[in-house]
N, C-alpha and C positions, 0 to 999 in steps of 0.2 A: 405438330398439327394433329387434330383429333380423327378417328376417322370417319364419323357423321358428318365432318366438315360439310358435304356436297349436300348432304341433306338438313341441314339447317339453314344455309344459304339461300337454296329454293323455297323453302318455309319462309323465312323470310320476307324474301325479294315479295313473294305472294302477296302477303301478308299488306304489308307497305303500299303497294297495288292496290286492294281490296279497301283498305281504308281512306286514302288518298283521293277515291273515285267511288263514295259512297253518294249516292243521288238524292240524300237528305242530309238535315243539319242533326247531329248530335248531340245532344244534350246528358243524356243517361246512359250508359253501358254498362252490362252485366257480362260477368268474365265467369262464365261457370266450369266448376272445377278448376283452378287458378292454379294451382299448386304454388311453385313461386315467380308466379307473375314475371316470368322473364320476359315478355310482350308488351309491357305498357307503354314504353316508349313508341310502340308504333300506333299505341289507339290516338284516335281522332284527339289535337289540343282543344282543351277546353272541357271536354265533356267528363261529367261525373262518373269514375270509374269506381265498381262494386266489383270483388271479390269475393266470390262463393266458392266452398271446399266444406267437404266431409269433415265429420268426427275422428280426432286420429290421423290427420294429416301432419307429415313432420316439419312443413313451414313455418308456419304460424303469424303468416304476414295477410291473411284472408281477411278481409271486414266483416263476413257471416258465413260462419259454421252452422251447419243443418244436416239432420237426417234428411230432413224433406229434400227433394231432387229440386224445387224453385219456389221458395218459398216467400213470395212476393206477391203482392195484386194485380189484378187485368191491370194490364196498359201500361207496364211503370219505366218502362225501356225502348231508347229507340234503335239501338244495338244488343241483341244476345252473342256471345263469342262463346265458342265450347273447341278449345286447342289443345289436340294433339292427347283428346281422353274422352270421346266420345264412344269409341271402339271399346269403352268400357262399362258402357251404359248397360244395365242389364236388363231394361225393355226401352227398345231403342224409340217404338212408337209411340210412345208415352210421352218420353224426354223431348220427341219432334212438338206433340201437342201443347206441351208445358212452355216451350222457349214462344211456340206463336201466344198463347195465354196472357203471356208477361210482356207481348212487344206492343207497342201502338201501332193501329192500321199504317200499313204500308211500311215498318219496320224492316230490319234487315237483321237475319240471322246467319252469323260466320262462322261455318265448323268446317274443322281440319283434320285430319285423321292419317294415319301412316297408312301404307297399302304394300309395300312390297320387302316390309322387312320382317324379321324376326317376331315369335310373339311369344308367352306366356302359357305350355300349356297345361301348367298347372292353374291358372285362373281360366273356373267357369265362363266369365263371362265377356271375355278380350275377346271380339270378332274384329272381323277384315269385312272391309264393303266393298264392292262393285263399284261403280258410277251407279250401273241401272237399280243395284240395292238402294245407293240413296237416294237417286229419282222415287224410286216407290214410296221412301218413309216422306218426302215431302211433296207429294205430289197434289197436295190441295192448295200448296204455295203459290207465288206470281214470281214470273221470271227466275224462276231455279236454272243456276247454272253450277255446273261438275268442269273445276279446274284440275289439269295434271301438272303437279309441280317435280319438274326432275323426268324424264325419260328413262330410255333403258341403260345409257351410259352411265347416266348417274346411281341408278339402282344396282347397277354392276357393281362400280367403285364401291359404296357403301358396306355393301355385300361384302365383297372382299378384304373392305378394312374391319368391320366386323371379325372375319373370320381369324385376321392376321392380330387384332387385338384381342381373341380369345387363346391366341399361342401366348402372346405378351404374359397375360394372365398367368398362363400355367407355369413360366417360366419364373413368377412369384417377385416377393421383392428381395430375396437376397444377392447373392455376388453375382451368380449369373443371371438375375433377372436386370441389377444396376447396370452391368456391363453391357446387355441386349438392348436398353433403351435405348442411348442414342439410333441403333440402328433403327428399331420400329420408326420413330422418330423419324427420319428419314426417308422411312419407308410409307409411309403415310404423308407426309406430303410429296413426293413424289407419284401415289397413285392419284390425289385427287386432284394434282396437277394435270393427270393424265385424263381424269376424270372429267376434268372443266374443259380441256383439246378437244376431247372427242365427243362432248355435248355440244358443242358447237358447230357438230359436223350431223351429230343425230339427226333425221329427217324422220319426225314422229308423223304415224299415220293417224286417219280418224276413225277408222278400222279396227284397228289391234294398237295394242296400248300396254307398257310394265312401267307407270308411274313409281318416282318414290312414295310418291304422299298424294291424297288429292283432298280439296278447298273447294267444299257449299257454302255456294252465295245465294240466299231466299230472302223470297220478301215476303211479308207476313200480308195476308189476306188480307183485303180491306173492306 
């Protein structure tokens, strides 16, 4: 078992949710930055799925590659998704304006972004957002709502399989790294065993808050 297990779960589960309970019909959806599209199986059936990504992305399963950040016309979508790479947007207020540009009135724009893990601090421009940072960048929107997927138990476990998979790591792949496998192995689904126990006991405040991940759900001005 991996040790993000707990936090792809909640992505997920979210995810699934947010689609599932969209209060309009579907027809177009833009998946920006896509990398490789491990999400489509939860977008809305039926509706026409576009893949956007960068120059130099190593998938190559995107339908349109562009420098441009959305390079589309008014109105051409009734879903914008931006998963799990928004937090790399390098003017984030821009990319808010661009996604409502491209949605038709009363659209619904779904972005998800990690919050309590690890980041890149060799990349300029990987940020971490608040809730209240993303209130701010969409706050010309309708009905914005800031989901927390994952509490503190979850963001604990994570954490910790992280950390126990970067001992994996150094342990390498030779004799004693093949030998220590099973045990990580093991070890790792046992913490996020432990992990899904004691989220179940979590009693998240509306106070204070150590999200794994949290999920903007907006609706495009009408």
């Amino acid at each position: 078992m991996q040790p993000d297990f707990l936090h792809l779960r909640e992505l997920v589960a979210r995810l699934d949710e947010v689609f599932r309970t969209l209060p309009h019909p579907v027809d177009d959806l833009l998946d920006v930055w896509c990398g490789s599209r491990p999400y489509d199986d939860l977008f809305p059936p039926g509706a026409r799925r576009v893949g956007l990504d960068v120059p130099g992305n190593p998938y190559g399963v995107a339908d349109v590659v562009s420098s441009e950040l959305v390079p589309f016309p008014d109105d051409s979508f009734d879903v914008v998704t931006c998963i799990q790479a928004f937090q790399y947007m390098p003017d984030p207020a821009h990319a808010a304006g661009e996604f409502a540009r491209v949605l038709r009135p009363g659209g619904t724009a779904v972005v998800t972004l990690v919050f309590g893990y690890e980041y890149d601090r060799e990349n300029a421009f990987e940020g971490r957002y608040t809730e209240h940072q993303l209130r701010a960048l969409f706050e010309a929107w309708d009905d914005v709502r800031v989901l927390q997927d994952g509490g503190r138990t979850v963001t604990w476990a994570v954490l910790t399989g992280s950390l126990l998979h970067g001992l994996q790591q150094r342990a390498g792949d030779g004799v004693r790294g093949r030998l220590a496998r099973p045990l990580f192995g093991v070890t790792y689904a046992g913490l996020n065993g432990l992990g899904l126990a004691l989220s179940r006991l979590d009693s998240r405040s509306d106070v204070a808050a150590f999200p794994m991940n949290l999920t903007l759900v907006a609706r495009a001005p009408r």
